[in-house]
N, CA, C and O atoms as a GROMACS GRO file, in nm:
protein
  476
    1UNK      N    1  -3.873  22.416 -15.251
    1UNK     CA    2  -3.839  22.284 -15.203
    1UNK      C    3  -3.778  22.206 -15.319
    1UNK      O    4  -3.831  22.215 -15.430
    2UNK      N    5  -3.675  22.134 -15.304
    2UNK     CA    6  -3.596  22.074 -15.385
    2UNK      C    7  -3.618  21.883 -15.355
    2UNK      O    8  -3.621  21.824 -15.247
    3UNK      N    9  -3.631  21.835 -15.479
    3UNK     CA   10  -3.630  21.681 -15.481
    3UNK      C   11  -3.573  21.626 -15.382
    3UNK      O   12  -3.627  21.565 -15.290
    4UNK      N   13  -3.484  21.644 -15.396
    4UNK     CA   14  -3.406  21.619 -15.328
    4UNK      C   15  -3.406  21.570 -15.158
    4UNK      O   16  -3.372  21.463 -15.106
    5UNK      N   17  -3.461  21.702 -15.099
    5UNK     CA   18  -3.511  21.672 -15.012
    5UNK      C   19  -3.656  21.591 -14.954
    5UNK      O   20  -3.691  21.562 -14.839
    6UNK      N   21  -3.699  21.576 -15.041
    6UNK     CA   22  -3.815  21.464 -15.000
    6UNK      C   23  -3.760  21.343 -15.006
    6UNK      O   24  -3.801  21.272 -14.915
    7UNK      N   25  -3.636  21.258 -15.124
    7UNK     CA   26  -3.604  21.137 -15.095
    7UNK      C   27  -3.465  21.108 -15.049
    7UNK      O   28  -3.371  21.181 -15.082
    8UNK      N   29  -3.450  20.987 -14.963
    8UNK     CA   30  -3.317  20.990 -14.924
    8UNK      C   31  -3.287  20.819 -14.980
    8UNK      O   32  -3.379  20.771 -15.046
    9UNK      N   33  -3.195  20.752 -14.963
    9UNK     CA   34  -3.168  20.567 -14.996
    9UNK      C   35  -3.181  20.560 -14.849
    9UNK      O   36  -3.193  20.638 -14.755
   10UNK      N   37  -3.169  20.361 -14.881
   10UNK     CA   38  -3.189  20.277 -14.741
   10UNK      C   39  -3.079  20.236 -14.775
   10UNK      O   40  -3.005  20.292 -14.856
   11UNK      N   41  -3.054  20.127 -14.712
   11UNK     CA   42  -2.968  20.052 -14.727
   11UNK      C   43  -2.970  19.917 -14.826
   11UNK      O   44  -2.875  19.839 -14.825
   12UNK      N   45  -3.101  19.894 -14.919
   12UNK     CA   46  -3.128  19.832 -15.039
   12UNK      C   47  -3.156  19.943 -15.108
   12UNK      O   48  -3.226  20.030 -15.056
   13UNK      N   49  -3.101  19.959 -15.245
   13UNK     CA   50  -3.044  20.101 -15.355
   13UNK      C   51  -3.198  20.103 -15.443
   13UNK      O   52  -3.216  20.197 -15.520
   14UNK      N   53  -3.294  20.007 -15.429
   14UNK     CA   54  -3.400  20.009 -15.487
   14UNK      C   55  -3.521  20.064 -15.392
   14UNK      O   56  -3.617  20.127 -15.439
   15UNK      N   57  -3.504  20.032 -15.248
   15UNK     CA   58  -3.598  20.120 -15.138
   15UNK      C   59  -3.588  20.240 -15.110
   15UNK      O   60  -3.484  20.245 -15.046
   16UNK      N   61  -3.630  20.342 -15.117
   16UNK     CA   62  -3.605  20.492 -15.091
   16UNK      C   63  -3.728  20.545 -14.988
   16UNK      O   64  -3.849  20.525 -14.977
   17UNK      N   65  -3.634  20.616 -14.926
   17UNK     CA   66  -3.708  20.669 -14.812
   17UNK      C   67  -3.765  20.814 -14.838
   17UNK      O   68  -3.691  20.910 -14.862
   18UNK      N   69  -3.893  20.821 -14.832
   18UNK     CA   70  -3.983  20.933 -14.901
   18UNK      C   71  -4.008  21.002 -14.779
   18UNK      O   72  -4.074  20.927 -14.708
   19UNK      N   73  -3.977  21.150 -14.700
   19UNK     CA   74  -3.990  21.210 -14.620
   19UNK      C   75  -4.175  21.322 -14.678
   19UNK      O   76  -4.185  21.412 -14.761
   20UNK      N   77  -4.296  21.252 -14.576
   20UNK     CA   78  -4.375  21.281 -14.633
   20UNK      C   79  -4.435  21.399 -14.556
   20UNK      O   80  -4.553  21.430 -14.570
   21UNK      N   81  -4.312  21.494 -14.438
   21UNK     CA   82  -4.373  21.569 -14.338
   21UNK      C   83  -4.364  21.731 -14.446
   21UNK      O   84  -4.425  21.837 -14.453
   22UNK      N   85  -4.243  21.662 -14.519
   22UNK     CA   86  -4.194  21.783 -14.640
   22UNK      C   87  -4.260  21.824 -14.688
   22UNK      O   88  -4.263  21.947 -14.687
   23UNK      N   89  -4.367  21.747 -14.768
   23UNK     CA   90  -4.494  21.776 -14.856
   23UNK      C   91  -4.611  21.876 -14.764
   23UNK      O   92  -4.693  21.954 -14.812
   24UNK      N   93  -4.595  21.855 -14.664
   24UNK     CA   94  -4.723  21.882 -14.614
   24UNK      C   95  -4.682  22.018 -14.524
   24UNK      O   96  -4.627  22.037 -14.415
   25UNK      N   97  -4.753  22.124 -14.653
   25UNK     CA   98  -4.779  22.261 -14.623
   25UNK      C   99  -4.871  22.286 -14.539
   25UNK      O  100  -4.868  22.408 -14.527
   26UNK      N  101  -4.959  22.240 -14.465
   26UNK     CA  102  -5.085  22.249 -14.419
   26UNK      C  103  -5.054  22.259 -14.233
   26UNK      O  104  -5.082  22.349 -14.154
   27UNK      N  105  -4.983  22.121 -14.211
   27UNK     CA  106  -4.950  22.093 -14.079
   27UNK      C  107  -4.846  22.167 -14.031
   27UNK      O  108  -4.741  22.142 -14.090
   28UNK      N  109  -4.834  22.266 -13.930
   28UNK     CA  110  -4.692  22.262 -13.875
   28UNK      C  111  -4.613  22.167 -13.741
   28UNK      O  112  -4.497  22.135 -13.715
   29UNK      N  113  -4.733  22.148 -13.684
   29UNK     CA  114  -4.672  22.045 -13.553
   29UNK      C  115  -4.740  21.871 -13.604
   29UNK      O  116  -4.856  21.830 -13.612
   30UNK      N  117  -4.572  21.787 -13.638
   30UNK     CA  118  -4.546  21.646 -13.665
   30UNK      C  119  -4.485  21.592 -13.613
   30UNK      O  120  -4.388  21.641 -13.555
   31UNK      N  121  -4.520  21.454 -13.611
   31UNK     CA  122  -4.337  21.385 -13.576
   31UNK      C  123  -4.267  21.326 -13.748
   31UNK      O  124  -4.350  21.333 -13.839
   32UNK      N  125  -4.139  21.278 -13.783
   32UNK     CA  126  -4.097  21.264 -13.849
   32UNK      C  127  -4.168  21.149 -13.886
   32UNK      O  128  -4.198  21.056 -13.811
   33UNK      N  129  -4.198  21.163 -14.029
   33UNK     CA  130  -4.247  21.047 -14.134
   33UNK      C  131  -4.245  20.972 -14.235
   33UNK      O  132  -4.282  21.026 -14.339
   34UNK      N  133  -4.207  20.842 -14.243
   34UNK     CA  134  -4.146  20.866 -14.354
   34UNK      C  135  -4.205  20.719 -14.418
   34UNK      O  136  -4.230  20.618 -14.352
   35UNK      N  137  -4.223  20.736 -14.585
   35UNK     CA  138  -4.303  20.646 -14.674
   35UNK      C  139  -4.189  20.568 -14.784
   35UNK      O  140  -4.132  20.620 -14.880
   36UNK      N  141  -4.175  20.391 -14.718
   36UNK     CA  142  -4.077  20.297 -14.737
   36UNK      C  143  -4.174  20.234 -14.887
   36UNK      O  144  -4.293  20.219 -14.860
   37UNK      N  145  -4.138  20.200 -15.022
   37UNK     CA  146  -4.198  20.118 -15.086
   37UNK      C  147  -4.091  19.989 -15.110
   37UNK      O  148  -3.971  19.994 -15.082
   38UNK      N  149  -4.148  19.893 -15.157
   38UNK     CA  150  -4.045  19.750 -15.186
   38UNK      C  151  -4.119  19.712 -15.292
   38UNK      O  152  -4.224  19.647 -15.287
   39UNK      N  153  -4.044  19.766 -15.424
   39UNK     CA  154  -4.080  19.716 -15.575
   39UNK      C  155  -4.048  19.546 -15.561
   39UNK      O  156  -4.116  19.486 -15.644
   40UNK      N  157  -3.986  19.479 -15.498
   40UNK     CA  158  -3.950  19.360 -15.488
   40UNK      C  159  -4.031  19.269 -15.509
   40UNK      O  160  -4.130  19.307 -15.446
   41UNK      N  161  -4.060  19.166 -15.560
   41UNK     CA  162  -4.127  19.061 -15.587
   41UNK      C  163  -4.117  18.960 -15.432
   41UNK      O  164  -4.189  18.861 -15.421
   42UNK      N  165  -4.036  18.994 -15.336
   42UNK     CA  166  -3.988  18.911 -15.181
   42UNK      C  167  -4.008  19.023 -15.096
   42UNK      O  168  -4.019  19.144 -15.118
   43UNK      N  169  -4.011  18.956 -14.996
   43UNK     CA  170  -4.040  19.068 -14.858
   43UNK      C  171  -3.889  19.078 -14.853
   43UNK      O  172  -3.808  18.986 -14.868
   44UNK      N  173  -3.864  19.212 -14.829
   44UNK     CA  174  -3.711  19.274 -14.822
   44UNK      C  175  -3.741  19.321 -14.668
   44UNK      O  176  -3.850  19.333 -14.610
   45UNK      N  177  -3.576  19.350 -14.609
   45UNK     CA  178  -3.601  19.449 -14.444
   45UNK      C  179  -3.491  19.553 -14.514
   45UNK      O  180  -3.427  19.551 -14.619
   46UNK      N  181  -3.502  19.635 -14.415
   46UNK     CA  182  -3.453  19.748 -14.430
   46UNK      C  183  -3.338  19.810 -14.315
   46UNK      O  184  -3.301  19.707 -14.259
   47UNK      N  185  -3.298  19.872 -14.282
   47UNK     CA  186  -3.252  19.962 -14.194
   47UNK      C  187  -3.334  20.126 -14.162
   47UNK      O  188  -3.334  20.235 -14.218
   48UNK      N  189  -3.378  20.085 -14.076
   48UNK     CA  190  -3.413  20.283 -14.028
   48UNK      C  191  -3.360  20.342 -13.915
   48UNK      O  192  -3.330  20.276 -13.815
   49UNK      N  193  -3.350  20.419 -13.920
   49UNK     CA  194  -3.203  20.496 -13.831
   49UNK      C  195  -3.298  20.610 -13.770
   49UNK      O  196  -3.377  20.678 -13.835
   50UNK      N  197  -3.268  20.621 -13.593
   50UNK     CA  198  -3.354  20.730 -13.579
   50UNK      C  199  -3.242  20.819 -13.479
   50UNK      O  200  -3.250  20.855 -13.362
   51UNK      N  201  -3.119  20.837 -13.597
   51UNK     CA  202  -3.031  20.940 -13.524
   51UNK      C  203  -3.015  20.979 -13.428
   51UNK      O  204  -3.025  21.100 -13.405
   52UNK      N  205  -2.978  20.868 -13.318
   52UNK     CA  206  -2.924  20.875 -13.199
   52UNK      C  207  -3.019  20.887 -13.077
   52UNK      O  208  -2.993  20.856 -12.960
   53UNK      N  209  -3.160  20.950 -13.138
   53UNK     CA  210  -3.260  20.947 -13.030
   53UNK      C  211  -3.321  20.818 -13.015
   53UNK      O  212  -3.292  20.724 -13.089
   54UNK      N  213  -3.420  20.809 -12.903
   54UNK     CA  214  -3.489  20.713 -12.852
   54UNK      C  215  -3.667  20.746 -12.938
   54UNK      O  216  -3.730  20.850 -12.922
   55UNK      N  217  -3.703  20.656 -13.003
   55UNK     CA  218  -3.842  20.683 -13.085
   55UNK      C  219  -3.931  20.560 -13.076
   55UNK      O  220  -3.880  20.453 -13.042
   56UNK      N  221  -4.049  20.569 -13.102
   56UNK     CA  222  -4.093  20.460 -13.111
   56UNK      C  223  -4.163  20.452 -13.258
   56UNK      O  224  -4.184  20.557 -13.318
   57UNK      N  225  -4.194  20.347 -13.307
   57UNK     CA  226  -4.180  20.364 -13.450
   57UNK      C  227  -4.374  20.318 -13.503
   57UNK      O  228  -4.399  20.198 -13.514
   58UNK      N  229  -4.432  20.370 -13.516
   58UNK     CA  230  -4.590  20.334 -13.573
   58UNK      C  231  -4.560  20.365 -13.715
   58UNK      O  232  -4.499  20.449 -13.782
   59UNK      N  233  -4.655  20.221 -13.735
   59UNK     CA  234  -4.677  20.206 -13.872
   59UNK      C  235  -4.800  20.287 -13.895
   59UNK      O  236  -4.878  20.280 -13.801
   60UNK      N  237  -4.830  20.346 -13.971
   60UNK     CA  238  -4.985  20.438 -14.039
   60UNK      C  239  -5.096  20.293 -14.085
   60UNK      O  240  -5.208  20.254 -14.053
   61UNK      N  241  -5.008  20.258 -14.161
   61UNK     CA  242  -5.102  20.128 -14.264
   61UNK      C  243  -5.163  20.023 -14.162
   61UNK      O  244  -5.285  20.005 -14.171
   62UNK      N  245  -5.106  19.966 -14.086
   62UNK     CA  246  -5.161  19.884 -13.952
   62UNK      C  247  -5.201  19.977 -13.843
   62UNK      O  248  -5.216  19.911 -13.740
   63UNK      N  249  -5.226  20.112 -13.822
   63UNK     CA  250  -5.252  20.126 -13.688
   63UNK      C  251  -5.159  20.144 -13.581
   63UNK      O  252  -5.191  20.218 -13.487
   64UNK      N  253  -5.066  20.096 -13.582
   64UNK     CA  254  -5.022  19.999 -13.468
   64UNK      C  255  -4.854  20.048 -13.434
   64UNK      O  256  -4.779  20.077 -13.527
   65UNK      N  257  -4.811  20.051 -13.299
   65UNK     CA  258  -4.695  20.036 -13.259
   65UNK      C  259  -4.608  19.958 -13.361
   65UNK      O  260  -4.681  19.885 -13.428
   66UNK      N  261  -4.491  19.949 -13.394
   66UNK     CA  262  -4.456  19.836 -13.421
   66UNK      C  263  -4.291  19.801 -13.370
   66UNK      O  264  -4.224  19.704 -13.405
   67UNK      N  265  -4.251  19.909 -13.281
   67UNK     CA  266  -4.131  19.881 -13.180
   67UNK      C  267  -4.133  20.069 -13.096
   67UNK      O  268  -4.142  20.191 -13.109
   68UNK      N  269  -4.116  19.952 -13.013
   68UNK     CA  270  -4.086  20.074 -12.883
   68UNK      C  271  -3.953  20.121 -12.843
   68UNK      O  272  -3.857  20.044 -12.856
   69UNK      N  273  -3.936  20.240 -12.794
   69UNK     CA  274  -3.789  20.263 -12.741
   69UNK      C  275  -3.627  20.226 -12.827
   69UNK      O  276  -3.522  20.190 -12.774
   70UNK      N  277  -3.652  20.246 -12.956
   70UNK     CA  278  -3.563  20.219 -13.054
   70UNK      C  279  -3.473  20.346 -13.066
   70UNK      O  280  -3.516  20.460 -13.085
   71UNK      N  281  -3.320  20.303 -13.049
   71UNK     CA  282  -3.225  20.386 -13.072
   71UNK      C  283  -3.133  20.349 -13.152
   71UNK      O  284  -3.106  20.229 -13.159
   72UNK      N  285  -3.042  20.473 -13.254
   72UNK     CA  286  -2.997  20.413 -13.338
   72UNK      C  287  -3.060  20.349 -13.465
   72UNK      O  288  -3.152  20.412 -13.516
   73UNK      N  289  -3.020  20.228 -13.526
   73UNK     CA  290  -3.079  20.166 -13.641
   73UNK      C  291  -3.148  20.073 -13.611
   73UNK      O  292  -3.110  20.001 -13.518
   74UNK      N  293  -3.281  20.042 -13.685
   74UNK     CA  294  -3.340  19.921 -13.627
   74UNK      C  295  -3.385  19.828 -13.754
   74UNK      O  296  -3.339  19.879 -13.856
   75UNK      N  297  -3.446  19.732 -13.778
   75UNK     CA  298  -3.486  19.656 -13.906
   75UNK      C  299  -3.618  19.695 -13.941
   75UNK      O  300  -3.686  19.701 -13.838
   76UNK      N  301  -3.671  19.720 -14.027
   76UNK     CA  302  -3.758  19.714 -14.082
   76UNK      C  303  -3.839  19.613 -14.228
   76UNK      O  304  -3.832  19.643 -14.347
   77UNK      N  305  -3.895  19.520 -14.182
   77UNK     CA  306  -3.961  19.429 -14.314
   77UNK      C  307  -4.066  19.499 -14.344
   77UNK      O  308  -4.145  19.562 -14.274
   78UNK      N  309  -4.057  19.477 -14.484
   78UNK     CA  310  -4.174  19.536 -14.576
   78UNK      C  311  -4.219  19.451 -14.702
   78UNK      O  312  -4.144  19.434 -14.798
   79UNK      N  313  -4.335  19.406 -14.694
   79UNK     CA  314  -4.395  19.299 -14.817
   79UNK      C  315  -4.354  19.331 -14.946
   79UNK      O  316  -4.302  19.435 -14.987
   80UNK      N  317  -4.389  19.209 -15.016
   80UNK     CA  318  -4.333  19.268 -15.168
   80UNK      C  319  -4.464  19.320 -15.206
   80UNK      O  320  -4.582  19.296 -15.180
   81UNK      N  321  -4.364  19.442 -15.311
   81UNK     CA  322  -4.466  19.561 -15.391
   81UNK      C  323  -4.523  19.623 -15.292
   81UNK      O  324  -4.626  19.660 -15.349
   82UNK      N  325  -4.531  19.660 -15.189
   82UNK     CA  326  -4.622  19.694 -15.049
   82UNK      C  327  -4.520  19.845 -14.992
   82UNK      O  328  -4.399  19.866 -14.992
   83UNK      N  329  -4.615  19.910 -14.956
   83UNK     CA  330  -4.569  20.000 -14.864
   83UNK      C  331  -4.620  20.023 -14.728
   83UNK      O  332  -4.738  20.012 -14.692
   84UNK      N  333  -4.472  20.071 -14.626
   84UNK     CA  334  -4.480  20.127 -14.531
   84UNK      C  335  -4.512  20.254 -14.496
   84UNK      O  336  -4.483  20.317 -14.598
   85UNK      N  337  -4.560  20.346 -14.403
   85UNK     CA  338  -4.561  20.448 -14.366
   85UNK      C  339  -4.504  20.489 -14.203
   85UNK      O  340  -4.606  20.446 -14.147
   86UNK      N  341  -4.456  20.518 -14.136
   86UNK     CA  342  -4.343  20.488 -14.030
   86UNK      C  343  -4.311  20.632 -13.964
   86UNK      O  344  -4.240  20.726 -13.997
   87UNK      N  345  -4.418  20.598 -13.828
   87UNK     CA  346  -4.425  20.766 -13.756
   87UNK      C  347  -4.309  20.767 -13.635
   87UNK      O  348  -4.319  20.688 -13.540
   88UNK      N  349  -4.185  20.874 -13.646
   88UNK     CA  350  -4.099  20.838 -13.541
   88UNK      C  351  -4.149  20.918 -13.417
   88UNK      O  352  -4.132  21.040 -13.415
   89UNK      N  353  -4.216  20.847 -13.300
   89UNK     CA  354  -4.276  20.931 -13.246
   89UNK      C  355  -4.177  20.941 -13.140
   89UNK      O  356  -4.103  20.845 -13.163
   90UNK      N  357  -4.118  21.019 -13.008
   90UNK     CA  358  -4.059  21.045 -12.948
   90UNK      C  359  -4.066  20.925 -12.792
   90UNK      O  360  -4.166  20.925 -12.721
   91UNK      N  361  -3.987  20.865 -12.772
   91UNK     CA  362  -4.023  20.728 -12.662
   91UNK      C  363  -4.060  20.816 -12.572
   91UNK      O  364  -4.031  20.930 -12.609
   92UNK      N  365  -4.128  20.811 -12.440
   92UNK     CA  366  -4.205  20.845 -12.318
   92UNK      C  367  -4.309  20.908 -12.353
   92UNK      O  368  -4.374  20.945 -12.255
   93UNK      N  369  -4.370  20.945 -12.491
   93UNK     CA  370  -4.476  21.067 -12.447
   93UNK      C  371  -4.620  20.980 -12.349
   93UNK      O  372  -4.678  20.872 -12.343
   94UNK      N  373  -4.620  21.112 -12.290
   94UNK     CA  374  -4.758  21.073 -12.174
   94UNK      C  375  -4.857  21.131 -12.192
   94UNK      O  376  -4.913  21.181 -12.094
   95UNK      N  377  -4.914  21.144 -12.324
   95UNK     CA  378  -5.034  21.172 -12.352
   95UNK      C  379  -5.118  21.088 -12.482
   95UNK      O  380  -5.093  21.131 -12.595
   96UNK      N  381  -5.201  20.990 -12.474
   96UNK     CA  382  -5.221  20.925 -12.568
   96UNK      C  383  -5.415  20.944 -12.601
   96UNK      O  384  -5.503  20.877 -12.546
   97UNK      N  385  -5.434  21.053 -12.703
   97UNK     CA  386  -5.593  20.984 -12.712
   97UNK      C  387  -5.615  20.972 -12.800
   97UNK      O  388  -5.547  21.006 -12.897
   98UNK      N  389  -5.760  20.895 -12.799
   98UNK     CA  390  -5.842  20.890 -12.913
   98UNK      C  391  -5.956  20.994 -12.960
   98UNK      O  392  -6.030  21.007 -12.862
   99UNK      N  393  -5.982  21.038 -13.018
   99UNK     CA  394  -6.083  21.153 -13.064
   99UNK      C  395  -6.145  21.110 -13.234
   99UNK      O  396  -6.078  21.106 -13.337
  100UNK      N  397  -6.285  21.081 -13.219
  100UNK     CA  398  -6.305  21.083 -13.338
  100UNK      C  399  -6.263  21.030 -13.472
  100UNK      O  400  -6.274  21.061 -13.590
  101UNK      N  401  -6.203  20.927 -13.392
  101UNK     CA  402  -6.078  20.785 -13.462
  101UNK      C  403  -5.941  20.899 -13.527
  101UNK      O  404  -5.866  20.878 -13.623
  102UNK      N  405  -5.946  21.011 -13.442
  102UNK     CA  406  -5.785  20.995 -13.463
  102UNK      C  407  -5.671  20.982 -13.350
  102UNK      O  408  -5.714  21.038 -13.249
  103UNK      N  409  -5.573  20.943 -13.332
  103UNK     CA  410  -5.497  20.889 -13.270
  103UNK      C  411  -5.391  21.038 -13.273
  103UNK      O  412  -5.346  21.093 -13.373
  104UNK      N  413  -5.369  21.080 -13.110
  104UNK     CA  414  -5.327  21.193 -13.092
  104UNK      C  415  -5.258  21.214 -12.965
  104UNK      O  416  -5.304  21.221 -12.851
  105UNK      N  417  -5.130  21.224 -13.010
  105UNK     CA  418  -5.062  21.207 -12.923
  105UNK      C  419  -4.978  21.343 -12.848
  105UNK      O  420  -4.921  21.420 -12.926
  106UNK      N  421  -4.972  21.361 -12.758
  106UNK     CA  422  -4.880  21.506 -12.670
  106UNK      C  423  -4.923  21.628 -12.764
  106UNK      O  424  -4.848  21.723 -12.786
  107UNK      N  425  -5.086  21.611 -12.833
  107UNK     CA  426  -5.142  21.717 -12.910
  107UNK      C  427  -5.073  21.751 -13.008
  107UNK      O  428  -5.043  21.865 -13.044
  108UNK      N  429  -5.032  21.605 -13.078
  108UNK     CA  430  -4.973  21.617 -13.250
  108UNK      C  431  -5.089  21.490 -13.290
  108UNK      O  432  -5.110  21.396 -13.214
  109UNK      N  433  -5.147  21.506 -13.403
  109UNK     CA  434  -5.243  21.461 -13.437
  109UNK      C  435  -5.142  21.328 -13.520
  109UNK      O  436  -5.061  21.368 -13.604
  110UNK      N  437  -5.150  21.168 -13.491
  110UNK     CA  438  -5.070  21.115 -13.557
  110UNK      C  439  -5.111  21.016 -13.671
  110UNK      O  440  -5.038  20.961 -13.753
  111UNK      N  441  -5.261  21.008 -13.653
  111UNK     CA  442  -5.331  20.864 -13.698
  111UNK      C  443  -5.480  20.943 -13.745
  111UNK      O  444  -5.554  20.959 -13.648
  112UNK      N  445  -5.528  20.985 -13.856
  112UNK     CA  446  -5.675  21.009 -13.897
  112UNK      C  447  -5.769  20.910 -13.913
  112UNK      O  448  -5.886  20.925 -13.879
  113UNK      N  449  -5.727  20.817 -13.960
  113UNK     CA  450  -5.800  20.686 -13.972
  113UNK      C  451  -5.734  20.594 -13.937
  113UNK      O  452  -5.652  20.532 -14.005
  114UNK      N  453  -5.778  20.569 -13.780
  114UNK     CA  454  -5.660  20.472 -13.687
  114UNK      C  455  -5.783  20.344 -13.703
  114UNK      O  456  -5.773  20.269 -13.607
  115UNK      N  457  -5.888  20.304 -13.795
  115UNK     CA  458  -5.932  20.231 -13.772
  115UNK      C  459  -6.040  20.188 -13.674
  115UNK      O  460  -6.059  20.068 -13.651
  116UNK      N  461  -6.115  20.289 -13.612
  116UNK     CA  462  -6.223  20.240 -13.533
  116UNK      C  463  -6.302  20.326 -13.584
  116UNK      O  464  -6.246  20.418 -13.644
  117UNK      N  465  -6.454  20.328 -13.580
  117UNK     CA  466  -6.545  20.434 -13.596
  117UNK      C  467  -6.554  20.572 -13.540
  117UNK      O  468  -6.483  20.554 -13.440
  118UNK      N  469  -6.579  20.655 -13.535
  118UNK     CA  470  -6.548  20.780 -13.456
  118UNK      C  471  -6.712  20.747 -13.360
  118UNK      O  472  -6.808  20.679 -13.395
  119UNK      N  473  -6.691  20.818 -13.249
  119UNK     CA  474  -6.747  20.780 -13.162
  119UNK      C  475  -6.890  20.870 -13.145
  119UNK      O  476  -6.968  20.844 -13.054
   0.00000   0.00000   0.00000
């Protein structure tokens, strides 16, 4: 595996987009992931591009949806010094559970610590 391929630019030359599905020898079934930092002292946005498909975009760090049904490029804000983590999950899937606080979706495991207690 080459550097290379783990980072790509945004569209601010100081944000780089860290592809973190690369690293991970362990998993074979993901959705695309990818880890945004903002050295910035200001909340900066970004551009993320989800190449022509329809995705919906979860943040790791909040839990949480944070746009649905996104095609093309969409904005992304990110705090200063703060990072994102940003799961492109595929728009329609129809399978959503919870297990043991992880968040698992069409039986790709997406969220380990989605924040609730395991049950």
């Amino acid at each position: 595996m080459w550097l290379g391929e783990l980072i790509q630019p945004t569209d601010d030359p100081y944000i780089l987009k860290l592809d973190v599905v690369k690293t991970d020898f362990l998993e074979n079934r993901t959705f695309p992931t990818y880890l945004y930092f903002n050295p910035w002292e200001e909340k900066k946005s970004i551009l993320v591009g989800t190449e022509g498909e329809v995705f919906d975009l979860y943040d790791l760090k909040d839990h949480r949806y944070i746009a649905k049904g996104q095609k093309g490029e969409c904005r992304l804000e990110i705090l200063p010094r703060s990072a994102r983590v940003i799961v492109l999950i595929p728009a329609g899937v129809n399978r959503v559970e919870e297990v043991d606080g992880k968040r698992i979706i069409n039986g790709v495991v997406i969220d380990y610590l989605n924040g609730r207690e395991p049950e």
